[in-house]
C-alpha positions in Angstrom: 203.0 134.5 98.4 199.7 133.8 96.6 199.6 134.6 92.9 197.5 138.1 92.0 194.5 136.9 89.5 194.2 138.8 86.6 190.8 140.7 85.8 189.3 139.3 82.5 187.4 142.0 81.3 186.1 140.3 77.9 184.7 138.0 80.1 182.9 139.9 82.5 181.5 141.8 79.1 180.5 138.7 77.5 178.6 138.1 81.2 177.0 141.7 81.3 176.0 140.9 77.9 174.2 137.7 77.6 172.3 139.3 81.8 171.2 141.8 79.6 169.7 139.7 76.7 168.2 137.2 79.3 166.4 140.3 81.3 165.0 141.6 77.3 163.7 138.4 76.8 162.2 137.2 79.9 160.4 140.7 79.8 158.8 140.5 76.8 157.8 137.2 77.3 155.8 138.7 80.6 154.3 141.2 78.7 152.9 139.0 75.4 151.6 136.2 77.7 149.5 139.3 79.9 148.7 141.1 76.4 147.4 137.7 75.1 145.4 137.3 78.8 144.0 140.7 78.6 142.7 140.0 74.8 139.1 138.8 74.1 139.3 135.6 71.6 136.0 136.1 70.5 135.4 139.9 70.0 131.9 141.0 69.5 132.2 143.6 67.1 134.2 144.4 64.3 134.5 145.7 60.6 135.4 144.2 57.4 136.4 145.9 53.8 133.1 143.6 52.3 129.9 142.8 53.9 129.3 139.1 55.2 125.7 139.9 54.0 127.1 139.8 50.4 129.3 136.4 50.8 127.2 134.7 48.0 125.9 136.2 45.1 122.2 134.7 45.1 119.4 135.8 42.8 116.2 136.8 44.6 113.5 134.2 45.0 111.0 135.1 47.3 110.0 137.1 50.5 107.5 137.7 53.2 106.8 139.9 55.9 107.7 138.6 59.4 106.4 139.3 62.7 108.2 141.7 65.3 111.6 141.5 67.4 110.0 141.4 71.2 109.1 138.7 74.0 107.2 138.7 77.2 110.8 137.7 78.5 112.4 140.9 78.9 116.0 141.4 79.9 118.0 144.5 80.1 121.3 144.2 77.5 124.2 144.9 77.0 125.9 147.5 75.2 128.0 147.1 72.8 130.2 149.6 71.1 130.7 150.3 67.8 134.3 151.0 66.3 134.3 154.5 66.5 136.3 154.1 62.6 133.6 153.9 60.2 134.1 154.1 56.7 131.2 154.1 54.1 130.1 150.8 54.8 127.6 148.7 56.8 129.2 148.3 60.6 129.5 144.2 60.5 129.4 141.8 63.5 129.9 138.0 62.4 129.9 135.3 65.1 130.2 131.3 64.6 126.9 130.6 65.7 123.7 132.0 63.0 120.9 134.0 64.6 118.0 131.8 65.2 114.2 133.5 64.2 113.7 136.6 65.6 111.1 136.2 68.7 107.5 137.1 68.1 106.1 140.5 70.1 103.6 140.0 72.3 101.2 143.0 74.0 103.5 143.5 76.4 106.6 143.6 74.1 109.6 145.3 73.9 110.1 149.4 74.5 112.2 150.9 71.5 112.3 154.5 72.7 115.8 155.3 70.7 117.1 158.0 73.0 115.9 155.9 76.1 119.3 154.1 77.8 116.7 152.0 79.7 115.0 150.5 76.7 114.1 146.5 77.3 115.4 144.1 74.5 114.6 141.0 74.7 117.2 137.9 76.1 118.6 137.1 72.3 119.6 140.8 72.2 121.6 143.5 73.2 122.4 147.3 71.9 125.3 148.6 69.9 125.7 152.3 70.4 126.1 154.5 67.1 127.5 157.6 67.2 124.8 159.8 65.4 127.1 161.0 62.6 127.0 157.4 61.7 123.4 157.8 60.3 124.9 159.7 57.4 127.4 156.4 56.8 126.7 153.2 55.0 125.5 151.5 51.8 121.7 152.2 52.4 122.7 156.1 52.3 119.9 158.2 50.6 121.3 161.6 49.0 119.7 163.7 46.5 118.1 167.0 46.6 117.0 166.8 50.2 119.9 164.6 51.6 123.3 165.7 51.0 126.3 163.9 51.2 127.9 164.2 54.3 130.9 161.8 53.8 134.5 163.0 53.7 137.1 161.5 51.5 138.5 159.4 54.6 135.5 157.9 54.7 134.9 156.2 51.6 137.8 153.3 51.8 138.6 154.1 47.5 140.3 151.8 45.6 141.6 152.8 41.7 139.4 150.5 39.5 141.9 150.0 37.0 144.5 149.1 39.5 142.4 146.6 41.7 143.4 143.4 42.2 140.5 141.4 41.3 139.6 143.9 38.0 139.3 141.8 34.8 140.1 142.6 31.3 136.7 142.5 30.4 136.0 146.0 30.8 137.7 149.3 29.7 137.7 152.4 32.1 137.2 155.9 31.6 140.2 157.8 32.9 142.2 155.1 34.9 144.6 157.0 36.9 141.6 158.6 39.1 139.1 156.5 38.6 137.8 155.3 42.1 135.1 153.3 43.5 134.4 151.7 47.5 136.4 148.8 47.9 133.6 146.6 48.6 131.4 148.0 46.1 134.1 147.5 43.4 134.5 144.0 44.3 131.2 143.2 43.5 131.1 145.1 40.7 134.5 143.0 39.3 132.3 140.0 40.3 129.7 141.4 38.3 131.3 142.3 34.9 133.3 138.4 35.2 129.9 137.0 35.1 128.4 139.2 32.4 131.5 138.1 30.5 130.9 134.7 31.1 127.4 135.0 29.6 127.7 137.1 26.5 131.8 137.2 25.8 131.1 141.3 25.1 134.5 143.7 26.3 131.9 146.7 25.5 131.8 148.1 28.9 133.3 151.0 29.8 133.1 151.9 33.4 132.9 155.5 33.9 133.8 158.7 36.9 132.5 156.4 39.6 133.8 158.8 42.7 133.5 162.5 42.4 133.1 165.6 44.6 129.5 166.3 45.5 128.9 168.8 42.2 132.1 168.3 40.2 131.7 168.2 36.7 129.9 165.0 35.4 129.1 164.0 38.5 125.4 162.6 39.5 123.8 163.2 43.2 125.4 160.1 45.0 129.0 160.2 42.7 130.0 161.1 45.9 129.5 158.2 47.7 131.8 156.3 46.0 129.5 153.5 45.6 127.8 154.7 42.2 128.8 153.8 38.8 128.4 155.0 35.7 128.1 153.0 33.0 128.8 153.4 29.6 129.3 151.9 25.7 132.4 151.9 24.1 131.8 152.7 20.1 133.8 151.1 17.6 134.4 154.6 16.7 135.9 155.6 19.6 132.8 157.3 21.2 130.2 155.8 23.7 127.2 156.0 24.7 125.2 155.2 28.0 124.3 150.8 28.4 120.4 150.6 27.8 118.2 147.7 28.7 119.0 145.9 24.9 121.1 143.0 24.4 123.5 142.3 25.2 123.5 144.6 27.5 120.3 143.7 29.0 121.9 141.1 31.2 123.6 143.6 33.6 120.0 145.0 34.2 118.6 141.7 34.8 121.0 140.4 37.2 123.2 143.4 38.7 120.8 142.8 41.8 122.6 139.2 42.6 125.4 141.7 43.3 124.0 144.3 45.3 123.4 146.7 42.5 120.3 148.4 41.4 119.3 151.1 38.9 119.5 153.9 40.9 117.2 156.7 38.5 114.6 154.8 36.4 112.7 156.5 33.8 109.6 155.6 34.9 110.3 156.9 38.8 111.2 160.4 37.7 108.5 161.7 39.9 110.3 160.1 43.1 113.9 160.2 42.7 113.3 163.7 41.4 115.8 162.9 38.7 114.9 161.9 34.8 116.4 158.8 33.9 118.4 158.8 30.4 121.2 157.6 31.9 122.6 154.4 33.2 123.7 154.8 37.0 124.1 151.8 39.1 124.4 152.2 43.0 125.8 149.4 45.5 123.1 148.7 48.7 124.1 145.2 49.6 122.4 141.8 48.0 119.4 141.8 50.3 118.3 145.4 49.3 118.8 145.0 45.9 116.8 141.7 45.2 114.2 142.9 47.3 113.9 146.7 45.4 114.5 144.8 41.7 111.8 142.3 42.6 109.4 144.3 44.1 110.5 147.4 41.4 111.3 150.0 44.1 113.4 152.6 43.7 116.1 153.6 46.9 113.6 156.5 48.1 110.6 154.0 48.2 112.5 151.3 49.8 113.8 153.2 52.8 110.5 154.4 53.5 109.1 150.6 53.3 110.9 150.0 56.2 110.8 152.8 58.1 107.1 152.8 58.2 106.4 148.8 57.9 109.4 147.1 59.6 110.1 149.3 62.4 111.7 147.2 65.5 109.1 146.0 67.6 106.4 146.5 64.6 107.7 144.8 61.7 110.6 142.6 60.4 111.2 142.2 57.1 111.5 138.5 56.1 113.4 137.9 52.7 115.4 135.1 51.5 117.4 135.0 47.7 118.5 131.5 46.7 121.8 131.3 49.1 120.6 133.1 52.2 117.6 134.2 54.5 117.6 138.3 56.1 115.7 139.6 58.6 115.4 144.0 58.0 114.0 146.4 60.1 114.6 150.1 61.0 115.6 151.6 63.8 115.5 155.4 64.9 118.4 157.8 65.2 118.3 159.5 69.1 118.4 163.2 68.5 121.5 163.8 70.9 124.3 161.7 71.7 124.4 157.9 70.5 121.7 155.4 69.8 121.9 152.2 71.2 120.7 150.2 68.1 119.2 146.4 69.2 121.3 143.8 67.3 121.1 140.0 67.9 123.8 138.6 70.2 124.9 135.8 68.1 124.9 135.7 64.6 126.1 138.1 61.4 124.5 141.7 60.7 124.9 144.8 59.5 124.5 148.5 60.6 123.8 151.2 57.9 122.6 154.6 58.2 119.7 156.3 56.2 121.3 159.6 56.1 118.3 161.0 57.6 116.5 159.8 60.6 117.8 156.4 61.4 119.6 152.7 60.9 118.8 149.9 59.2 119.7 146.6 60.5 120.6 143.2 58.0 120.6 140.3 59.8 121.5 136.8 58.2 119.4 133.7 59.6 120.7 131.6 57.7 
């Protein structure tokens, strides 16, 4: 009579078990391999806390006016969507290849109607749609009495000064645990006050505010922005006092530009600005920008208008190069309804900052 077998249940658990972990794993395996089929390797838009524009920190050494985006060629492009995240900061697009010159317009050149989904670009370029509130984002920004602020707290990407990273010891700030400033625009600013060490070993500086609520109490007309700064003199007595153009001091006026800073309220553009200068208030626009306003001494409100009358896509590009890099600039207008399919080069690094008015301004780097 044959022998019964005996049921080894720990075995048949042990079994059930390592079927079960086999079936886990060969699942996810399936589904990274499709994820990682699915995924573009070579995205064509993106965002980054600091702007590729700024990657050197050149000094301004000459510029030009350039000839118009446009060929006879025309082809119809692609669009391109922007992240529809945008903090207060240039939308950036860096690819491995740099853009080469822009094309020169001819008569029968390219259409830039900005509410026109059939506009013609020409075969180097295609069009990023902007969501309209995105005129009112980025480092090009004009607010004052006629532009309000339109940012919310969410979109300003703050960072504590005292606590950054990258902040030095060679400058003191004013109230440290609220103190806040734009990511990007404090990094440059770090970079700033390291090299203004560097050149005169003074620990005077006292940064002051930098973020507040559009009217709060010590605040100026773009405090809330977070990419203005206040700066200020510490006083061996304990006081201070607003930097002025003296020395030491004078070597934060004369090369804050490098960084993408500029004097935002001069006293001798009171009549523009519509503010009375007095005090010392530095605003971050990006390296091009700033070069280009210290050398040519334009203020922000004289700048944007530059380009929106002069360098107007498929009118004008503004040609400017600082001793590290070459920029093309031009302005494009805001549709009045939906999005606005802004022309951007297909290869290459730019930017995308509102006005906070009427339009965008595009920064592209040639090289």
């Amino acid at each position: 009579m044959a022998r019964r077998r005996r049921i080894r249940w720990d075995r048949m658990a042990v079994a059930v078990i390592a079927l079960v972990i086999v079936i886990f794993l060969f699942g996810s395996c399936v589904q990274h391999c499709t994820r990682d089929d699915d995924e573009d390797p070579s995205p064509v838009s993106g965002q980054t806390s600091s702007s590729s524009a700024d990657a050197a920190d050149p000094a301004a050494s000459g510029s030009s006016a350039g000839t118009a985006p446009g060929s006879g060629t025309q082809t119809s492009a692609a669009t391109t969507t922007a992240s529809a995240s945008l903090v207060n900061l240039p939308q950036v697009v860096t690819e491995a290849n740099q853009v080469q010159s822009m094309p020169i317009a001819t008569e029968t050149g390219v259409t830039t109607a900005a509410a026109d989904p059939g506009t013609v670009l020409p075969d180097s370029y295609q069009a990023v749609s902007m969501p309209n509130e995105a005129v009112h984002k980025g480092s090009l920004i004009l607010v004052d009495k006629k532009h309000a602020c339109e940012l919310s707290k969410e979109d300003l990407d703050l960072e504590q000064v005292y606590f950054a990273s990258d902040k030095p010891d060679t400058y003191e700030v004013s109230y440290p645990g609220h103190t806040a400033l734009n990511k990007a625009a404090l990094s440059k600013f770090n970079r700033l006050m390291k090299a203004y060490y560097n050149a005169t070993s003074n620990t005077e500086i006292m940064f002051n505010y930098g973020w507040l609520k559009e009217g709060q109490e010590k605040s100026n007309p773009e405090s809330a922005t977070a990419l203005d700064v206040q700066l200020h003199v510490k006083r061996n007595d304990g006081g201070y006092e607003y930097v002025s153009n003296v020395s030491p001091y004078a070597w934060i006026f004369e090369h804050m530009a490098s960084y993408g800073y500029v004097l935002r309220y001069p006293d001798d553009k009171t009549d523009i600005t519509g503010y009375k200068g007095g005090y010392t208030a530095i605003r971050y626009v990006g390296v091009p920008h700033a070069a280009y306003m210290y050398e040519n001494n334009l203020v922000l409100e004289e700048y944007l208008e530059l380009l929106k009358n002069s360098y107007s896509f498929g009118k004008g590009v503004l040609e400017y190069s600082t001793t590290e890099l070459s920029y093309q600039i031009y302005y494009f207008p805001a549709s009045k309804t939906g999005t606005t399919e802004v022309p951007v080069p297909k290869t290459g690094s730019y930017e995308i900052s509102g006005n906070n008015e009427d339009g965008f301004i595009v920064t592209v780097i040639v090289g």
